[in-house]
KEZA-767408 format. One record per residue (C-alpha): residue in three letters; y, z, x. Coordinates in nm, 2 decimals. Example, Ala and Ser with C-alpha at 12.3 -4.5 7.8 and 13.67 -1.06 7.14 Angstrom:
<zators>
residu ALA | Y -0.45 | Z 0.78 | X 1.23
residu SER | Y -0.11 | Z 0.71 | X 1.37
</zators>
This chain:
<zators>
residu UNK | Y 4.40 | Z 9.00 | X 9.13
residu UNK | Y 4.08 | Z 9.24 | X 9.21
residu UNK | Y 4.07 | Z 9.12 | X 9.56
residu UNK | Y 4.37 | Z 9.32 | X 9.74
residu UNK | Y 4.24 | Z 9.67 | X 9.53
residu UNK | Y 3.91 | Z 9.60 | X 9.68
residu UNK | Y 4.04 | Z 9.55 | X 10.05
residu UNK | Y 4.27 | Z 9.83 | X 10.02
residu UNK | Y 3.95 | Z 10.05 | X 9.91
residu UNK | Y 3.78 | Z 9.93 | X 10.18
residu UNK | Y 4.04 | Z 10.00 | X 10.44
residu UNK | Y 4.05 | Z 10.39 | X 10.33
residu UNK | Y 3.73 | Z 10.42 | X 10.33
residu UNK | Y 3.71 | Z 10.28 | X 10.72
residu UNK | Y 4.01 | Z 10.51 | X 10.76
residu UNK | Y 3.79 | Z 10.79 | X 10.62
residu UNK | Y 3.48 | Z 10.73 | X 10.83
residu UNK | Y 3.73 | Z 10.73 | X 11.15
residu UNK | Y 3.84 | Z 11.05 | X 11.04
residu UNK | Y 3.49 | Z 11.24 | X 10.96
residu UNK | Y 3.42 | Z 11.08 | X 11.30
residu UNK | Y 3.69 | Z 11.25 | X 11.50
residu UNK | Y 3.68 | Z 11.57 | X 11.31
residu UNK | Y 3.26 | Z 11.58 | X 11.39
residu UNK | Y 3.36 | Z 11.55 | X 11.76
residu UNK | Y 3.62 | Z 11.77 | X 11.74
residu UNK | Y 3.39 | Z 12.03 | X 11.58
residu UNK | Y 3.09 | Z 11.96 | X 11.86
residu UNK | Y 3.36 | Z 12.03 | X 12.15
residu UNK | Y 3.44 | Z 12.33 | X 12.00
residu UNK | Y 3.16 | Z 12.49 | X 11.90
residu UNK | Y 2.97 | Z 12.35 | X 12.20
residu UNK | Y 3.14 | Z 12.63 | X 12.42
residu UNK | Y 3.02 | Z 12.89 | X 12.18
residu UNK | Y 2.67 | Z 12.77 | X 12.13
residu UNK | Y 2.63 | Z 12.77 | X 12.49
residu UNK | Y 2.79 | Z 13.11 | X 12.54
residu UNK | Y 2.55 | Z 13.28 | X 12.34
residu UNK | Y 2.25 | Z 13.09 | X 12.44
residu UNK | Y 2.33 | Z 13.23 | X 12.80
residu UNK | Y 2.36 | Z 13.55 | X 12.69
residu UNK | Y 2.02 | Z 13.53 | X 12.52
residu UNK | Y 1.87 | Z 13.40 | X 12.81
residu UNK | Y 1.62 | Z 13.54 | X 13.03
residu UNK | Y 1.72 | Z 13.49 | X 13.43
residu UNK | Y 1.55 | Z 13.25 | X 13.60
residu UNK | Y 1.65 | Z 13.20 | X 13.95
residu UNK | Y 1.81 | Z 12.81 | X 14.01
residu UNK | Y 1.74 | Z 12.71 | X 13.61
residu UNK | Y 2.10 | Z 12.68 | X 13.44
residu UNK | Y 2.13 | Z 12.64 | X 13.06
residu UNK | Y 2.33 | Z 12.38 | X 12.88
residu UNK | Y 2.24 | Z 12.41 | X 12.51
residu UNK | Y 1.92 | Z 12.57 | X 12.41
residu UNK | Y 1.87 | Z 12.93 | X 12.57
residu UNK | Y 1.54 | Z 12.97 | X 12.83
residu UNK | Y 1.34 | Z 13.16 | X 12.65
residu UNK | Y 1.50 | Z 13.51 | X 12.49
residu UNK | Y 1.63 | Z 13.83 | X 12.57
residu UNK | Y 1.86 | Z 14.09 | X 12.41
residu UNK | Y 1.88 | Z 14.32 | X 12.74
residu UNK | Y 2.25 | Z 14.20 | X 12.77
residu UNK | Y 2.35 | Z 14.33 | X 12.50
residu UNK | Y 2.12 | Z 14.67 | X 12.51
residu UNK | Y 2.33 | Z 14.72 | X 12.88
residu UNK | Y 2.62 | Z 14.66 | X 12.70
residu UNK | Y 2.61 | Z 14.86 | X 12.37
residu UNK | Y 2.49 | Z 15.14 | X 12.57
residu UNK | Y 2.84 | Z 15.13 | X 12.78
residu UNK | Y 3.02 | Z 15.48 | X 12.63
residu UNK | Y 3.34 | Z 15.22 | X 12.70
residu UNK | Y 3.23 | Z 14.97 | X 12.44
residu UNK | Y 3.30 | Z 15.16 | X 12.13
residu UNK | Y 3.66 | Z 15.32 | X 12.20
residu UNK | Y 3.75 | Z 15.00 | X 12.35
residu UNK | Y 3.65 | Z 14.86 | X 12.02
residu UNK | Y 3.78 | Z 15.10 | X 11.80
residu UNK | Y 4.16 | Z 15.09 | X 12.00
residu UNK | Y 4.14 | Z 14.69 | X 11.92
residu UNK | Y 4.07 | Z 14.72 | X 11.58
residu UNK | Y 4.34 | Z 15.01 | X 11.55
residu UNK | Y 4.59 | Z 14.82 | X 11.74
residu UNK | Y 4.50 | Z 14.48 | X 11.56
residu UNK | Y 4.57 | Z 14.63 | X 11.19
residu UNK | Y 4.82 | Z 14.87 | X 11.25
residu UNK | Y 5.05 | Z 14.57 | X 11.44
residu UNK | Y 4.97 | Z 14.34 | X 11.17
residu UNK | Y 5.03 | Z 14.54 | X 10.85
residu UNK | Y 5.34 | Z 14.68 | X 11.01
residu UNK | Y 5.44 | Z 14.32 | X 11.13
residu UNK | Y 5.42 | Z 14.19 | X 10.74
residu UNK | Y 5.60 | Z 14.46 | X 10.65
residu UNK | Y 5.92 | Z 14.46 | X 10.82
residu UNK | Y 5.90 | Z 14.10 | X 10.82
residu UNK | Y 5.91 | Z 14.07 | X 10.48
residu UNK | Y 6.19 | Z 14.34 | X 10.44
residu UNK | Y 6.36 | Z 14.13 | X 10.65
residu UNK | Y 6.31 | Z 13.78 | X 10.44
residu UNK | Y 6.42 | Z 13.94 | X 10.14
residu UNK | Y 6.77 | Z 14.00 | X 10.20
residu UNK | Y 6.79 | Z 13.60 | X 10.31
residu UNK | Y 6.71 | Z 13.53 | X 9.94
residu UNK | Y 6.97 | Z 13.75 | X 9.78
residu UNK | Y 7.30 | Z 13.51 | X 9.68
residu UNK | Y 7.55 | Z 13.84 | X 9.65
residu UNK | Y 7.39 | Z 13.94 | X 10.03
residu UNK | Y 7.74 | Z 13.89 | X 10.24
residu UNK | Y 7.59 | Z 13.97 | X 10.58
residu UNK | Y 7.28 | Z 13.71 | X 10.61
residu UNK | Y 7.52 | Z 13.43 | X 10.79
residu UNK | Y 7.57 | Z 13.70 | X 11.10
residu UNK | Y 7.23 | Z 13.81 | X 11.05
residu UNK | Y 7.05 | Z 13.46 | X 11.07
residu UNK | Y 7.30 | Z 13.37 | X 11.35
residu UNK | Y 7.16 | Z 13.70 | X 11.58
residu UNK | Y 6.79 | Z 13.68 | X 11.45
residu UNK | Y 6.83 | Z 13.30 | X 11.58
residu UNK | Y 6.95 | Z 13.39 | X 11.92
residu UNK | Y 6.65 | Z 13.54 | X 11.96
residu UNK | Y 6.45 | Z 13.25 | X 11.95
residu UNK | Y 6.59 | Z 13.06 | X 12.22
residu UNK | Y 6.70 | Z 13.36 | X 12.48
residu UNK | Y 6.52 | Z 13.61 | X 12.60
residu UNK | Y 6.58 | Z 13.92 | X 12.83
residu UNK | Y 6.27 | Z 13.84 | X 13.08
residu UNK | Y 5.99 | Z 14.09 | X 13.16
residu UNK | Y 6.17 | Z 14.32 | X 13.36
residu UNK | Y 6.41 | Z 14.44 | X 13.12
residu UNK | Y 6.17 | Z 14.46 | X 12.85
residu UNK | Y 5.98 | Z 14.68 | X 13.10
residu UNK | Y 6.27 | Z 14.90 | X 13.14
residu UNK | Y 6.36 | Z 14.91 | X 12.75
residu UNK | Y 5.95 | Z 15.00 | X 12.70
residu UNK | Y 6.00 | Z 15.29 | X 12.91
residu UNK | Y 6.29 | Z 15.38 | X 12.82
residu UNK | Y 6.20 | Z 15.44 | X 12.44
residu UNK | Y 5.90 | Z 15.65 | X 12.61
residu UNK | Y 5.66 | Z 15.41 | X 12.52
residu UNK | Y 5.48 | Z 15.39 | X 12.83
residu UNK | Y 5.11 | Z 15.44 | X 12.83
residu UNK | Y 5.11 | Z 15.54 | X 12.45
residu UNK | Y 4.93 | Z 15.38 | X 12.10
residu UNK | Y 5.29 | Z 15.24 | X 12.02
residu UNK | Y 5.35 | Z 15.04 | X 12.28
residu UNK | Y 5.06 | Z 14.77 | X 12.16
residu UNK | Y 5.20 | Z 14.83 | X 11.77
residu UNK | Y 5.56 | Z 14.83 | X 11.78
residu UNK | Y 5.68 | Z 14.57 | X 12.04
residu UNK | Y 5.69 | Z 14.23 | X 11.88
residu UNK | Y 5.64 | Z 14.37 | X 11.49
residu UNK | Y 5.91 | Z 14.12 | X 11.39
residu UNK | Y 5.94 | Z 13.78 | X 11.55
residu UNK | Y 6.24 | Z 13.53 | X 11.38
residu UNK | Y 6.00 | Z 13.23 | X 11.35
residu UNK | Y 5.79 | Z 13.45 | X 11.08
residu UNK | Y 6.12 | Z 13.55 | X 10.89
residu UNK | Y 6.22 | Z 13.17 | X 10.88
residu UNK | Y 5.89 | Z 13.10 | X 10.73
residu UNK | Y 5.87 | Z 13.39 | X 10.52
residu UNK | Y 6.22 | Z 13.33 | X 10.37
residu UNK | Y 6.12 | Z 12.96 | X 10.30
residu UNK | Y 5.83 | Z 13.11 | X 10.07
residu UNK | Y 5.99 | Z 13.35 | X 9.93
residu UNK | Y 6.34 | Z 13.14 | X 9.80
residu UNK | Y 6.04 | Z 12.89 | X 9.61
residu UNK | Y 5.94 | Z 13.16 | X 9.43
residu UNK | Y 6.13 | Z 13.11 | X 9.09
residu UNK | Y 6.47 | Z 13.34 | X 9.08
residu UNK | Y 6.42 | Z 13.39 | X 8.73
residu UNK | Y 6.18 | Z 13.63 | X 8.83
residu UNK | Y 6.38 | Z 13.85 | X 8.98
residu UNK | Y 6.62 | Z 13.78 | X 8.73
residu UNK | Y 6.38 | Z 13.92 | X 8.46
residu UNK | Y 6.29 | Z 14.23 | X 8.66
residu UNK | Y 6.67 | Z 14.35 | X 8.72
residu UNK | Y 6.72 | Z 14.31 | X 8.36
residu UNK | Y 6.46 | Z 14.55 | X 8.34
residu UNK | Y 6.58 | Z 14.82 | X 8.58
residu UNK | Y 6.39 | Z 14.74 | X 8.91
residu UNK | Y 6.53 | Z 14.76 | X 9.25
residu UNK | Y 6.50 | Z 14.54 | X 9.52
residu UNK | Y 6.19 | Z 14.75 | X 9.65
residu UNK | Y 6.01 | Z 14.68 | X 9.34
residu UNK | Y 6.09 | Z 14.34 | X 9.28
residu UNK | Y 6.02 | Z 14.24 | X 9.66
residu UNK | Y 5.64 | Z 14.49 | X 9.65
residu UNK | Y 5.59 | Z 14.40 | X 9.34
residu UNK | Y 5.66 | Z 14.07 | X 9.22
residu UNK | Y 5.79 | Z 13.89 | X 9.58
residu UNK | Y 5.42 | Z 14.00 | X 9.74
residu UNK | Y 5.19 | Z 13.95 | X 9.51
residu UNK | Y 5.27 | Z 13.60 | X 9.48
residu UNK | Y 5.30 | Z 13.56 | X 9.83
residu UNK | Y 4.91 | Z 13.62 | X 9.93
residu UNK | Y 4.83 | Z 13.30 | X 10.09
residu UNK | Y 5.14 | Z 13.33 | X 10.35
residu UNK | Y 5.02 | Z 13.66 | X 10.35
residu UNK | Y 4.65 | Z 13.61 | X 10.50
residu UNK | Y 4.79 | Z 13.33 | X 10.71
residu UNK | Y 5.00 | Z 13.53 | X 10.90
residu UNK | Y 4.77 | Z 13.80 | X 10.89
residu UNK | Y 4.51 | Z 13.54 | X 11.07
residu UNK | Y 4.75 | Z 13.49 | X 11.32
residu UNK | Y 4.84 | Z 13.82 | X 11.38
residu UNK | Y 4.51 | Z 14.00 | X 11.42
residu UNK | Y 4.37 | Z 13.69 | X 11.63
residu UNK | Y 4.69 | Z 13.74 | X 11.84
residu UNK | Y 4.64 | Z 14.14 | X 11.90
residu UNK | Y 4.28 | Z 14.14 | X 11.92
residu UNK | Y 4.34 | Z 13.90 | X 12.24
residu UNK | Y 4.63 | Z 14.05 | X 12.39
residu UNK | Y 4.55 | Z 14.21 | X 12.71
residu UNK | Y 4.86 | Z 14.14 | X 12.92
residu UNK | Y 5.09 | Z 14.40 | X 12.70
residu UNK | Y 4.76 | Z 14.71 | X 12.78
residu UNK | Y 4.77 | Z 14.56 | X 13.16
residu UNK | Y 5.17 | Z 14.59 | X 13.20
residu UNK | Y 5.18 | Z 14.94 | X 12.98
residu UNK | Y 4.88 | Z 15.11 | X 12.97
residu UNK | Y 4.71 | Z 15.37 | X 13.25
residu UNK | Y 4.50 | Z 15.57 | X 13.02
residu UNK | Y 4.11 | Z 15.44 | X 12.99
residu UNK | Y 4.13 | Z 15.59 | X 12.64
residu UNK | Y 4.37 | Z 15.37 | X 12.55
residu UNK | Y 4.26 | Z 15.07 | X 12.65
residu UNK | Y 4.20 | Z 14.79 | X 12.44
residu UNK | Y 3.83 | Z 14.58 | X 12.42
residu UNK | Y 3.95 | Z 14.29 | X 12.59
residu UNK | Y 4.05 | Z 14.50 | X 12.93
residu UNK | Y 3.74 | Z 14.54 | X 12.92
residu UNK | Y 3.61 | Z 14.24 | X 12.89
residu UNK | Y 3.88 | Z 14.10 | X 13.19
residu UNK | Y 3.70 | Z 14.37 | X 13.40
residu UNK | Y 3.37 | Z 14.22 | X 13.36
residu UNK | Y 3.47 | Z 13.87 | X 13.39
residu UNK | Y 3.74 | Z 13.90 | X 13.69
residu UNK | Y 3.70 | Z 14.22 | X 13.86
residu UNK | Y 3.28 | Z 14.24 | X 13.79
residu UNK | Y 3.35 | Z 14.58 | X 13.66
residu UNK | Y 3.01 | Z 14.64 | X 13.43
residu UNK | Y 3.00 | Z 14.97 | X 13.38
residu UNK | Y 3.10 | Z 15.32 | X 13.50
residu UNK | Y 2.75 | Z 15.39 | X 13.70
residu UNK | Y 2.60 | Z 15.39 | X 14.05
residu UNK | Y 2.46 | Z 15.09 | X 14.25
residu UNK | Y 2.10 | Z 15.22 | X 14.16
residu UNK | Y 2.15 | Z 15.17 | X 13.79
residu UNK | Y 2.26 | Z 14.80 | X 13.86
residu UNK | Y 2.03 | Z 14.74 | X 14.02
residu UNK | Y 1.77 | Z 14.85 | X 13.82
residu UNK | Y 1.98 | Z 14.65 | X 13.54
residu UNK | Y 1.91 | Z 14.34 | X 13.73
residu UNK | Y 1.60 | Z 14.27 | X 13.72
residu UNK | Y 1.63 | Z 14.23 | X 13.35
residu UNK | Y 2.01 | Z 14.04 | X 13.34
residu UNK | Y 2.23 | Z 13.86 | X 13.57
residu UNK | Y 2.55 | Z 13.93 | X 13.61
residu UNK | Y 2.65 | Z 13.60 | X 13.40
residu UNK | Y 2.40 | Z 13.68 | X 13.10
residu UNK | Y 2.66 | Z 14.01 | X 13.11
residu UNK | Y 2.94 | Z 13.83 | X 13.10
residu UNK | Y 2.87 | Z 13.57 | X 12.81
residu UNK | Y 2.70 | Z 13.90 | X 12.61
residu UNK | Y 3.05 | Z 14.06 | X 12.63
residu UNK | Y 3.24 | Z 13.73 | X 12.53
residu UNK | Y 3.01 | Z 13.74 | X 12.23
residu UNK | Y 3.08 | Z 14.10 | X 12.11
residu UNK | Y 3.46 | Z 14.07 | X 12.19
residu UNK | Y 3.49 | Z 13.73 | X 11.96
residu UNK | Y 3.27 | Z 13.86 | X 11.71
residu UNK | Y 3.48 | Z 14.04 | X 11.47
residu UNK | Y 3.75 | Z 13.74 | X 11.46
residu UNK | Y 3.47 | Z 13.52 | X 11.42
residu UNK | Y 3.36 | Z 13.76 | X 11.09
residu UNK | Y 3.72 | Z 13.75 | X 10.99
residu UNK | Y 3.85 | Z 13.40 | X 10.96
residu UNK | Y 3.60 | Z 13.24 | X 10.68
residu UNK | Y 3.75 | Z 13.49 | X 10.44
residu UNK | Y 4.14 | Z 13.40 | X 10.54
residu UNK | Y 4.06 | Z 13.05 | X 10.57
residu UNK | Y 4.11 | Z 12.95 | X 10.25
residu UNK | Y 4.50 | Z 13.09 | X 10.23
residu UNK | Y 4.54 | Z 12.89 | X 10.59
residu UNK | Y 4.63 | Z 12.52 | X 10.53
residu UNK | Y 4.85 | Z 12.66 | X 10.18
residu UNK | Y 5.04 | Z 12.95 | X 10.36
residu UNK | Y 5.14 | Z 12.67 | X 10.62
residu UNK | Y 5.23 | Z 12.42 | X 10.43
residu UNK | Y 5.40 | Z 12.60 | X 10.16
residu UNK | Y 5.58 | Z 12.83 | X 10.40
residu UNK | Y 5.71 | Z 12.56 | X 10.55
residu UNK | Y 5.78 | Z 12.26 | X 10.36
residu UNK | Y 5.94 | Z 12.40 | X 10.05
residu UNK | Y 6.30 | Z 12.51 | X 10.04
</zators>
């Protein structure tokens, strides 16, 4: 009677090793391109020697040429404005919007979720929403990278999932008391909502902080500009710095144009890199729970 409980451990446990397996290699192919990123930006130049994993011996002048750039810190500091602004407005006036959904005595939510679905399968194309950009005199402004794209339907689906499992009686309990819907959605609906919170906040700063094509289409201003035009002038247009052919070339003989490049992939994936292992946790629950329970 053992013998099939044995067999059946067995078999997980084979299923388990095939799974640490595939997630090892997983993990080596993507970290592999990071690793060997870095170790060329470490690298010192050595003329027809390439690296593929360890750097060739080490030097930080890549990164002294590039934190010297007066670019590289207002680049930054626009990415990191434009980053949390987006994404605290986005949870915002997405969850204002998910609240409603959840309300029985709310009579509007069937024409509502009808127009807010529309949205998902049609869209204008990028000429009108050029011409609606300028014409709400948002061209070549901060608001233009904030405003544009603060509410997408796909989040208020999720977000309305989570928030009709929270337990009505709840709310219940806190209109018996006198609250509005203000306070019961900031502060009861919100605070139990952190993991779908941080999840969407992951995706939301990873999504600003690499958004370049909205700062390309909208944007004249250098001020303006966010780190990762930047980091598309040094990679396609082998734009490294506002300075004269002598300086480069004096630059030169201590980097290569590729230890430049890999330095400024490092520093522009840096923060994100800093951010995730504290939203991590909140990931695989916000998901799941966002989007499984009804």
């Amino acid at each position: 009677m053992k013998e099939p409980g044995i067999r059946g451990l067995n078999r997980m446990q084979v299923f388990d090793y095939i799974n640490y397996a595939v997630i090892a290699l997983l993990c080596a192919a993507f970290l592999y391109p990071v690793i060997l990123t870095f170790s060329i930006s470490v690298s010192k130049p050595v003329f027809g020697e390439s690296v593929y994993f360890l750097p060739t011996g080490f030097n930080l002048d890549s990164y002294k040429f590039l934190l010297n750039d007066s670019r590289l810190m207002r680049y930054y500091l626009n990415s990191v404005f434009y980053s949390t602004a987006s994404t605290l407005l986005s949870l915002t006036l997405t969850s204002l919007m998910a609240y409603p959904f959840i309300i029985p005595i709310f009579k509007g939510k069937k024409l509502l979720n009808i127009m807010m679905i529309v949205t998902m399968f049609f869209s204008g194309g990028l000429v009108p929403y050029y011409f609606v950009i300028r014409a709400l005199g948002m061209l070549n402004t901060i608001w233009v990278m904030i405003i544009p794209g603060a509410v997408a339907a796909w989040n208020v689906v999720i977000f309305r999932t989570f928030f009709s499992s929270i337990p009505a009686d709840l709310r219940e309990s806190a209109y018996i008391d006198g609250a509005g819907h203000f306070t019961v959605l900031f502060m009861i609906i919100i605070p139990v909502s952190k993991p779908l919170l941080a999840t969407f906040a992951l995706f939301g700063l990873v999504g600003k902080w690499n958004d370049f094509f909205t700062a390309l289409m909208f944007l004249r201003s250098n001020a303006l500009m966010p780190m990762q035009m930047l980091l598309r002038r040094m990679l396609v247009l082998m734009d490294f710095r506002e300075a004269d052919n002598r300086d480069l070339q004096l630059i030169y003989s201590a980097v290569t144009s590729r230890t430049m490049k890999c330095a400024a992939v490092i520093i522009t994936i840096l923060p994100i890199m800093c951010v995730y292992p504290f939203l991590q946790k909140y990931f695989t629950k916000g998901i799941l729970v966002g989007s499984l329970k009804s």
